[in-house]
C-alpha positions as a printed NumPy array, in Angstrom:
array([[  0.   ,   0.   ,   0.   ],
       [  1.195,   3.524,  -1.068],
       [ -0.476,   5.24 ,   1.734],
       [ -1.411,   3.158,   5.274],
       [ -3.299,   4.559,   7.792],
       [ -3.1  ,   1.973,  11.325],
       [ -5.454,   2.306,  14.164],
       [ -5.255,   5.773,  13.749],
       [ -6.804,   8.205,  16.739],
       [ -6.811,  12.138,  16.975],
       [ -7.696,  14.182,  19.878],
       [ -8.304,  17.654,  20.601],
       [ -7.241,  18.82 ,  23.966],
       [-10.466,  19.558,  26.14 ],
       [-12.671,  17.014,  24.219],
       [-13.575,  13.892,  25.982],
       [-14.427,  11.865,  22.856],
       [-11.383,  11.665,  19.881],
       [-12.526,  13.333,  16.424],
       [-10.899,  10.322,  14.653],
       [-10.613,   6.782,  16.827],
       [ -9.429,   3.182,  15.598],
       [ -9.134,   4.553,  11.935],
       [ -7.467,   2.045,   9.667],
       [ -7.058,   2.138,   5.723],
       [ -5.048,   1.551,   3.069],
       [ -4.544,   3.579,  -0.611],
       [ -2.464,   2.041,  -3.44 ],
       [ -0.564,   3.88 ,  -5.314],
       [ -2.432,   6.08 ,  -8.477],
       [ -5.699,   5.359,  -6.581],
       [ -7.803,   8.384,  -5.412],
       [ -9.705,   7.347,  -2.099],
       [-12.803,   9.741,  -0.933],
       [-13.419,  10.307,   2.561],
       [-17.405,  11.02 ,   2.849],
       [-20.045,  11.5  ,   6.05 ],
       [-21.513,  14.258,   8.263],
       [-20.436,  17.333,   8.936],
       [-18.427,  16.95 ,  12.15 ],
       [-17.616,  13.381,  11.083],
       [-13.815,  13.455,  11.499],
       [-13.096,  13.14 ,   7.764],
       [-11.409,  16.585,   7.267],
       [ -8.848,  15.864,  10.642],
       [ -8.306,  12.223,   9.672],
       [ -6.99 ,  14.136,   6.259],
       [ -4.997,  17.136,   8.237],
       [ -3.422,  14.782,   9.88 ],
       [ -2.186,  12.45 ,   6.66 ],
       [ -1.107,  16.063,   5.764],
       [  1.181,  16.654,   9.146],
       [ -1.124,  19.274,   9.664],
       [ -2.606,  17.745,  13.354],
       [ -0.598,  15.936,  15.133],
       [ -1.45 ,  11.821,  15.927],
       [ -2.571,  10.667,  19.606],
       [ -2.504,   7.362,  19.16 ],
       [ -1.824,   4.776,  15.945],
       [  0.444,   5.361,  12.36 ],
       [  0.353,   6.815,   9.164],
       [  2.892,   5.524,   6.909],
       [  3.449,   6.816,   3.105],
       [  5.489,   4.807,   1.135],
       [  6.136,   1.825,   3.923],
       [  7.753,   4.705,   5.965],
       [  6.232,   6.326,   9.412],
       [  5.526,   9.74 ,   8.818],
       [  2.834,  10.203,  12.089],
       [  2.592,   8.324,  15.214],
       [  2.096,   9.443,  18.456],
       [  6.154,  10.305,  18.444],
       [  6.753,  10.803,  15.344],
       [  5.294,  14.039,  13.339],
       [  7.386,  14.59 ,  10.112],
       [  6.627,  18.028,   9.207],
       [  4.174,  18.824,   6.371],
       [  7.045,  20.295,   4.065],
       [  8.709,  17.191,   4.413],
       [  5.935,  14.266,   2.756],
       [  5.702,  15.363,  -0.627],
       [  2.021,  16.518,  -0.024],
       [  0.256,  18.894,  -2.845],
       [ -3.134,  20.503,  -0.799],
       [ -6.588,  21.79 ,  -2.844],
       [ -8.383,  23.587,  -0.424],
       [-11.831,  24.669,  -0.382],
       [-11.285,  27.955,  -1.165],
       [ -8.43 ,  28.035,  -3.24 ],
       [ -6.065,  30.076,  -1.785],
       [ -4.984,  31.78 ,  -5.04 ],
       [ -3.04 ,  34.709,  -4.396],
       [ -4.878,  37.551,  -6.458],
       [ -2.212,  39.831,  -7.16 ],
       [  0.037,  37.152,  -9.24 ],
       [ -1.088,  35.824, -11.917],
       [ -1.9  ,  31.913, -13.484],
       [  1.591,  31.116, -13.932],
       [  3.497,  32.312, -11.163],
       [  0.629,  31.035,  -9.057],
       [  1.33 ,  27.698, -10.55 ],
       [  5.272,  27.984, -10.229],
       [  4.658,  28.844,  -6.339],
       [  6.139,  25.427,  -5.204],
       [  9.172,  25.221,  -7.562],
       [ 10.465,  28.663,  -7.568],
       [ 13.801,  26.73 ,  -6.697],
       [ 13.947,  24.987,  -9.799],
       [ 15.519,  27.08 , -12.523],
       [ 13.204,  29.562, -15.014],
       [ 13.365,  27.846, -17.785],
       [ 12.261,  24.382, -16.081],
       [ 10.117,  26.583, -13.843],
       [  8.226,  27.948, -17.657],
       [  8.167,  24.136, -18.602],
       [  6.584,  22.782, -15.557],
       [  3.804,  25.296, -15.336],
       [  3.121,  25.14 , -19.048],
       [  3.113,  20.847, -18.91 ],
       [  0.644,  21.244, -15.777],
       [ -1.752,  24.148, -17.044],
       [ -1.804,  21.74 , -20.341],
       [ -2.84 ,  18.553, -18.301],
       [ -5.622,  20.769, -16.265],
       [ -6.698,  22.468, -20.13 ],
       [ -6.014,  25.673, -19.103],
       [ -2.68 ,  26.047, -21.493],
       [ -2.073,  29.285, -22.624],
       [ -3.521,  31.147, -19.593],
       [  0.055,  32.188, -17.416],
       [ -0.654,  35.912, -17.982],
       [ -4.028,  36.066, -16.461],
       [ -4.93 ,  36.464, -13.199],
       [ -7.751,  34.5  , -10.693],
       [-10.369,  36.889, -11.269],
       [-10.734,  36.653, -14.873],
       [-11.622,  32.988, -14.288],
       [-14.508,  30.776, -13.456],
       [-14.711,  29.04 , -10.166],
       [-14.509,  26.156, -11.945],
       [-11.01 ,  27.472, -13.89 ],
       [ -9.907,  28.668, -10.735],
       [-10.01 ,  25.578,  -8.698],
       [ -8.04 ,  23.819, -11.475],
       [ -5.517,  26.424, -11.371],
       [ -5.435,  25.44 ,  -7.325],
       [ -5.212,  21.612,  -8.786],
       [ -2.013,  22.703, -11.142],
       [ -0.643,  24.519,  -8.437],
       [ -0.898,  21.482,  -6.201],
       [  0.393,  19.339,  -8.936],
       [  3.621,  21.38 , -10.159],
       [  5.805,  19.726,  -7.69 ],
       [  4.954,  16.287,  -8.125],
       [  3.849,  15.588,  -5.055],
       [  4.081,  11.659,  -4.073],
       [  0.153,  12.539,  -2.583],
       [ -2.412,  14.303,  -3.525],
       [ -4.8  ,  15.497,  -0.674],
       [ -8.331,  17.473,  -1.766],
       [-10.733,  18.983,   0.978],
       [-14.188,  19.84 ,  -0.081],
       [-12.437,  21.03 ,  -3.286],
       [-15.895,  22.184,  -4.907],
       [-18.22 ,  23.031,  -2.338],
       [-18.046,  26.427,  -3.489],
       [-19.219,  25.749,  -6.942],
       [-22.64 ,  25.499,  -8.201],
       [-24.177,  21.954,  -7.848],
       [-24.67 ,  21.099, -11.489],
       [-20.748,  22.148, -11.562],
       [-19.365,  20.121,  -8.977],
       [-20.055,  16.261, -10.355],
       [-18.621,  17.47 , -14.429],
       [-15.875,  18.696, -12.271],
       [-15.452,  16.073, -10.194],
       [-15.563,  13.617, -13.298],
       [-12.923,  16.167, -14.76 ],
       [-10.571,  16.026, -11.766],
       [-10.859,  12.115, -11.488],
       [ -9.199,  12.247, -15.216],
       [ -6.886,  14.824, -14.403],
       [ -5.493,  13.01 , -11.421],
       [ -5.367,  10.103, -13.5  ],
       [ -3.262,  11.67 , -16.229],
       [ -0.943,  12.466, -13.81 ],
       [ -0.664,   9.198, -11.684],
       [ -1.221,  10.946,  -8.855],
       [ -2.486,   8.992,  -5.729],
       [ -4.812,  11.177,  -3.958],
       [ -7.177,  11.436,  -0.896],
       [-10.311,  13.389,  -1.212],
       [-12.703,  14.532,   1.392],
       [-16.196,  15.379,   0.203],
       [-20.017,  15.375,   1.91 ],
       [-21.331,  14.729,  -1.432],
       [-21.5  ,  11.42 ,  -2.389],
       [-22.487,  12.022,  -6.209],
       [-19.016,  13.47 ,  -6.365],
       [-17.747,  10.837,  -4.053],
       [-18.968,   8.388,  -6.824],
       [-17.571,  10.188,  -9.333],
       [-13.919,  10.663,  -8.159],
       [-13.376,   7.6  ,  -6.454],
       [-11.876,   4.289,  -6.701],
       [-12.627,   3.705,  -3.625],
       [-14.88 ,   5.675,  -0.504],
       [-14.985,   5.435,   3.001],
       [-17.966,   6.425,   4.991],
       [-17.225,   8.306,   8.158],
       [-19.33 ,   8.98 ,  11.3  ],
       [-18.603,  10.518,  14.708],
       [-14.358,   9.749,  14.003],
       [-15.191,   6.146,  13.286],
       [-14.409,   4.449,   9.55 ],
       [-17.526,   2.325,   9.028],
       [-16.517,   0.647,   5.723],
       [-13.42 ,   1.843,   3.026],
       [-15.217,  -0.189,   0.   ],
       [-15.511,   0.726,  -4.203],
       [-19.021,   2.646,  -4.225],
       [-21.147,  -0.753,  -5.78 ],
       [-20.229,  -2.323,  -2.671],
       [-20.8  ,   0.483,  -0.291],
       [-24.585,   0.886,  -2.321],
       [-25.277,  -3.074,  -2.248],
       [-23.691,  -4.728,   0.313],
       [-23.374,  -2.063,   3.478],
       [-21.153,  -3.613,   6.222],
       [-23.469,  -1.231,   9.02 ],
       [-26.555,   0.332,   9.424],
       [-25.274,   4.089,   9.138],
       [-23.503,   2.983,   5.964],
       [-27.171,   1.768,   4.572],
       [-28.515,   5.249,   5.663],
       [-26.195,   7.083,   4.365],
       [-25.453,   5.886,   0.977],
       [-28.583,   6.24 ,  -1.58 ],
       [-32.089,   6.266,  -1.046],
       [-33.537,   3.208,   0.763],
       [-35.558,   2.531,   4.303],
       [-35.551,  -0.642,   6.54 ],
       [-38.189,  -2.606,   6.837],
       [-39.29 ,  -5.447,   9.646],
       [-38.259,  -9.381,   8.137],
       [-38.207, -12.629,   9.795],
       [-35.671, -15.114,   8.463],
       [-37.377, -18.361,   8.142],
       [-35.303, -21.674,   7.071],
       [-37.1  , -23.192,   4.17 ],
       [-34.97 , -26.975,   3.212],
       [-31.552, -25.469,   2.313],
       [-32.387, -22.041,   1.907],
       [-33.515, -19.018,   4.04 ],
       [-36.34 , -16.734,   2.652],
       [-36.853, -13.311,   4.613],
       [-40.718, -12.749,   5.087],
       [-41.247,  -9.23 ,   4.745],
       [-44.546,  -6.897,   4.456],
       [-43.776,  -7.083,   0.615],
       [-43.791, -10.517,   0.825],
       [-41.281, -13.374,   0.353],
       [-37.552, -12.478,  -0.468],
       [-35.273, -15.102,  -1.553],
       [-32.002, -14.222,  -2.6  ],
       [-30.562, -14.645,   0.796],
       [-27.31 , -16.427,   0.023],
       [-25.134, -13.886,   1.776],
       [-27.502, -13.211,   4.83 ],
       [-26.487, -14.966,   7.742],
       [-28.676, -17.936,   9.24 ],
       [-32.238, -17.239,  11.455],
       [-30.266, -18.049,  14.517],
       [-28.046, -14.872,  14.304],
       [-31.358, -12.565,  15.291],
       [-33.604, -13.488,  18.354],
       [-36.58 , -15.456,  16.519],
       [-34.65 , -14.589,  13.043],
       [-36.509, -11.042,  13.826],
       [-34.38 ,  -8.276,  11.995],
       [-34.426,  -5.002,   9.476],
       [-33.686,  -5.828,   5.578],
       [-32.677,  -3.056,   3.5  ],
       [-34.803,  -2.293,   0.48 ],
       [-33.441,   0.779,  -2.17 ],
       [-35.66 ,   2.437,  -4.038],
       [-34.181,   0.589,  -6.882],
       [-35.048,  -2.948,  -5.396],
       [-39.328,  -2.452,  -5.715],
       [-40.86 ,  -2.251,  -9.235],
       [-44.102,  -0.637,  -9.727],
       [-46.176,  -3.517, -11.119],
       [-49.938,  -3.167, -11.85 ],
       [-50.558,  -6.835, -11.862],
       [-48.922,  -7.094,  -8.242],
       [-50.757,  -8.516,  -5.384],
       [-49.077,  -5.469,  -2.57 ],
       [-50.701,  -2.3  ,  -3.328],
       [-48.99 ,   0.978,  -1.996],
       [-50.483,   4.926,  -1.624],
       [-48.123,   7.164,  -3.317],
       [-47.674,   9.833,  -0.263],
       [-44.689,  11.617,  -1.765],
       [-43.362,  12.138,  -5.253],
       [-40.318,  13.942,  -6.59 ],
       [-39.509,  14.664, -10.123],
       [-36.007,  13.4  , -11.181],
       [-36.3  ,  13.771, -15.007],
       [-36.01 ,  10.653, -16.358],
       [-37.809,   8.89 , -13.243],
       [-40.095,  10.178, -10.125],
       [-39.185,   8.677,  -6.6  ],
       [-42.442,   7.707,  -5.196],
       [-42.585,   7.552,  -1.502],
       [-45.076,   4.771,  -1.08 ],
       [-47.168,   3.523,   2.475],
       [-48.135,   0.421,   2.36 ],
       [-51.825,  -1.062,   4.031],
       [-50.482,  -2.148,   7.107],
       [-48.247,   1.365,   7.292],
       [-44.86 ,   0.65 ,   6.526],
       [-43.327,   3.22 ,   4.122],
       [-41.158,   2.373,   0.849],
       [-39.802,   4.069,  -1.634],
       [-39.174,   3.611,  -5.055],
       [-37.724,   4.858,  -8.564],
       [-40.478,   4.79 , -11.362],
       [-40.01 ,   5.946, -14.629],
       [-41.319,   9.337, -15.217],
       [-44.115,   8.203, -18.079],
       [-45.67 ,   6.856, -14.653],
       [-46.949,   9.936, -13.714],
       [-49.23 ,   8.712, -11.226],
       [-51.159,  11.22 ,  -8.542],
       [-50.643,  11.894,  -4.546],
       [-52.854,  10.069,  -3.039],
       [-53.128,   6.769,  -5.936],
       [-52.696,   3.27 ,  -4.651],
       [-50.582,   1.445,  -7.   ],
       [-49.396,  -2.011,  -7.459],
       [-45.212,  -2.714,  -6.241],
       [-43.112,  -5.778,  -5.594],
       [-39.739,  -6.458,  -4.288],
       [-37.046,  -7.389,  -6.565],
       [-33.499,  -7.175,  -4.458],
       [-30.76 ,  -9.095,  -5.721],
       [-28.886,  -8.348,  -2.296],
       [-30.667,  -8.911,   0.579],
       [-29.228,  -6.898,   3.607],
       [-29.822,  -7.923,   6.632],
       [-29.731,  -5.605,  10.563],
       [-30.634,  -6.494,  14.021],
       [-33.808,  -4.961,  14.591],
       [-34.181,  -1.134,  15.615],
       [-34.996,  -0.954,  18.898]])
């Protein structure tokens, strides 16, 4: 692993509970890992402190198979090879594109200085733009002037925090998708901290889902969607609810008895005997129930938003359970309509019941 992050914990003098505890991941090299959750999560220290930036309580950080944080050892930020894209930038205003770019290599001589900035603006598709300055440009231009910047020194890591929360939503995932191939170009390995999954999705190769300084699962973003290791991960990730199962062994096979009826592709659930009476919650996405006329469940459309291409229906079913689900947008079906749904999950996820 390029970068290794070991049991890792973080505390902030005064606070009784660490903002990152028992962390442990690892990045491979010309990977780009996402760090998503809550505000107040712990994803922005866990990456300050990859950075040298805060210093480690308890657990290692190694880049490159060497310790570079522990609880004795804090090699200064200067010292990892570290290019930082902040949130807001931190262009200086007064100089322009290109000697904001050649701010990290003003050692090297001009002529390699005039190469480096023009090979970097190139790869970011902003060539040709040393002599203007940050205000002429877009946010969107701007923040891959910050990425250049960054870039220009080739850093052995790349770390990005909130890079485009500034920038208008319908900006952020193109830029996101943008970045991703930029990064790539470059074989950079990079950490990226985001609250936005869509962009999380986007950049990633592979996201880990934070909550109160605790990494619940560091997974590729299909397994994170379809097979959540807890129950925050399940919340967090998509649109879905839980609803009340019993497992019930049927011959060789478990089938989860649900309000939607029988569910049988339980091959990676674990046995009746892991929940008191096989009582639990099974996960159901909005993508796992199909509106079906000819189905015997019939739900009350309570809630509908337009996507576009689909609505998402939030549905209550007789006995009051609530489901939701994606329907494509020729189904334009009104508040208050019963129609006819089914279940059709290919992974069934399985929870102890909420208490």
């Amino acid at each position: 692993m390029f970068l290794e992050v070991s049991q890792l914990e973080v505390r902030y003098a005064g606070r009784a509970q660490a903002a990152v505890q028992g962390v442990t991941l690892g990045l491979r090299a010309g990977d780009i890992g996402v760090l998503i959750g809550p505000s107040g999560c712990g994803k922005t220290t866990l990456l300050r402190a990859v950075a040298g930036l805060e210093p480690v309580t308890a657990g290692e950080i190694r880049l490159t198979k060497s310790v570079v944080g522990s609880a004795t050892l804090n090699v200064p930020p200067e010292l990892r090879r570290i290019g930082m894209v902040f949130q807001d930038y931190a262009l200086f205003p007064h100089l322009t594109v290109g000697r904001n770019v050649a701010f990290g290599i003003h050692q090297l001589p001009r002529a390699e200085q005039a190469a480096r900035v023009a090979e970097v603006l190139r790869l970011v598709g902003l060539e040709g733009s040393e002599q203007r300055y940050p205000h002429e440009l877009s946010g969107g231009q701007q923040q891959r002037v910050a990425l250049a910047r960054a870039l220009a020194p080739r850093p052995q890591l790349m770390l990005l925090d909130e890079p485009f929360s500034n920038l208008d939503v319908d900006l952020r995932e193109r830029l996101a998708h943008e970045v991703r191939g930029i990064l790539k170009a470059a074989g950079a390995t990079a950490l990226f901290v985001t609250h936005d999954q869509f962009e999380a999705f986007a950049i990633g190769d592979v996201i880990g889902v934070m909550h109160e300084g605790q990494l619940h699962q560091w997974d590729d973003a299909y397994t994170l969607y379809h097979r959540p290791a807890t129950r925050f991960v399940a919340d967090f990730i998509g649109h879905g609810v839980f609803a009340p199962a019993t497992l019930v062994q049927r011959g060789n096979h478990v089938v989860a008895q649900t309000p939607l009826g029988e569910l049988t592709d339980l091959d990676e659930c674990p046995l009746p005997g892991s929940y008191p009476g096989g009582e639990c919650d099974v996960l159901l996405r909005a993508d796992d129930i199909v509106h079906d006329d000819h189905a015997a469940v019939q739900a009350q459309i309570v809630r509908k938003s337009f996507r576009g291409s689909e609505f998402l229906y939030t549905l209550r079913l007789a006995g009051g359970h609530t489901v939701l689900a994606h329907v494509p947008s020729h189904h334009d079906h009104a508040l208050g309509e019963w129609i006819g749904i089914r279940a059709q999950v290919d992974h069934v996820v399985t929870f102890p019941r909420a208490q």
